[in-house]
N, C-alpha and C positions, 0 to 999 in steps of 0.2 A: 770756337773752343767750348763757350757754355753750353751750344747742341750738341756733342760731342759727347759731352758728360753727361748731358739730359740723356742720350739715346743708350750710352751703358749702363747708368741708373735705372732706368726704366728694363733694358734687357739682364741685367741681374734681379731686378723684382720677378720680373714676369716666369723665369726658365728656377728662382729660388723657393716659389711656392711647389707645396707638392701636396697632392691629395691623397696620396695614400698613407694611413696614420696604423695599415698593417703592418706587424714588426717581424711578423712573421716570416718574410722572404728578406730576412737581412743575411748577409752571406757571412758564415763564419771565420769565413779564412780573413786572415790580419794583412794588411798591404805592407808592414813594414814591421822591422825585428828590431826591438830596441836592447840598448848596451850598456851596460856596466863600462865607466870609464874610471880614470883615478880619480881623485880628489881637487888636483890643481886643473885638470881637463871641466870637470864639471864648474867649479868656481868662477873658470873664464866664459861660461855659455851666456853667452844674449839672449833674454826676454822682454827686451821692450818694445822689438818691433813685429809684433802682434798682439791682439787680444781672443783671449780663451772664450766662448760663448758656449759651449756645452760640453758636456763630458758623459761618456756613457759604456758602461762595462759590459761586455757581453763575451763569455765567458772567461776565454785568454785574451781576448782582442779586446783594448781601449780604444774609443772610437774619441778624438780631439774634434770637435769644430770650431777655428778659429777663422780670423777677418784680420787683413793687413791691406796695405797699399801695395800696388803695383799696375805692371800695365794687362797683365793676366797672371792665372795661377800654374799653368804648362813650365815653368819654368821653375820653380821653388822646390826645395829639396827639405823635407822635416826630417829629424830625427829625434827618439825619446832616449834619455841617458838618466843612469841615476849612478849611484855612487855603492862601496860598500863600506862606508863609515853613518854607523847606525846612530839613530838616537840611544839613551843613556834609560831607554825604559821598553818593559815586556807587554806584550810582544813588539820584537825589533821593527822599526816602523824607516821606507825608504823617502828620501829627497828625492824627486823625479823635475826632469825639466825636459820640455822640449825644445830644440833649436827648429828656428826655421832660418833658411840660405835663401835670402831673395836680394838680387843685387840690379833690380829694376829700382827705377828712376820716374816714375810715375805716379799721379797723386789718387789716383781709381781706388775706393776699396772694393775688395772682393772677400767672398769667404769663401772655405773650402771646411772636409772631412776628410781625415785620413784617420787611418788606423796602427796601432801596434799592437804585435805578440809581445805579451808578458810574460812569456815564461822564463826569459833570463832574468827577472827581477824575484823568482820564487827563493823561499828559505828554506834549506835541505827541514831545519826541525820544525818547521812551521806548515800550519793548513792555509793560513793566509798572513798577508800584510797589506798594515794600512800603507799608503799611498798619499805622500803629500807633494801635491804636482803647483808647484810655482808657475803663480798666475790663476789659478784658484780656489777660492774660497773655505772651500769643503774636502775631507778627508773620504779618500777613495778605499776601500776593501777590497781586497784582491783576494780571494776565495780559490782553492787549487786543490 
């Protein structure tokens, strides 16, 4: 068992390094359209079984990279939801969260990136909003 874990340990080091640090062939299209749910939808979403490790905005598309356990990542389903019950200050500023569906049973972390389109989270009277995405740190600007 503990070569096991050595050998996917070692084979997500190895295939997680990447040497190209050009940003420039990153691909615009968003893999995933995030939703507007209600209130009591969103309250009931789980965040605790992942963690967020970077966040990065590139135009419409939020690019998440997060790390969870499993037996691999083929099989997990994210999605980003936010609400439209605003904060109580200008400019109206969104609760976002992402869900992830992973119902493996294995102790392996792995990370992954996915992306979402933000355009459903845009404000008709607004050029932008802030973005506060549970689970991290820092307030996102969504520019439109």
């Amino acid at each position: 068992m503990k070569k096991n874990i050595l050998i996917i340990s070692l084979y997500i080091l190895i295939f997680s390094c990447n040497t190209d640090d050009d940003n420039s062939s990153v691909d615009q299209n968003c893999s995933l359209i995030s939703e507007i749910v209600s209130e009591g939808e969103f309250n009931s979403i789980i965040t605790s079984n992942y963690v967020i490790t970077e966040i990065e905005l590139i135009s419409d598309c939020l690019e998440i990279t997060y790390s969870s356990s499993g037996c691999g990542t083929e099989l997990w389903e994210e999605n980003l939801y936010s609400v439209d019950a605003f904060y109580a200050v200008f400019p109206l500023q969104r609760s976002v969260k992402m869900e992830l569906i992973n119902e493996e049973l294995c102790d392996a972390i792995f990370q992954k990136s996915i992306s979402f389109d933000l355009t459903p989270f845009q404000i008709k009277t607004q050029s932008e909003v802030p973005l506060n995405i549970d689970g991290w740190n820092q307030q996102i600007i969504y520019r439109y």
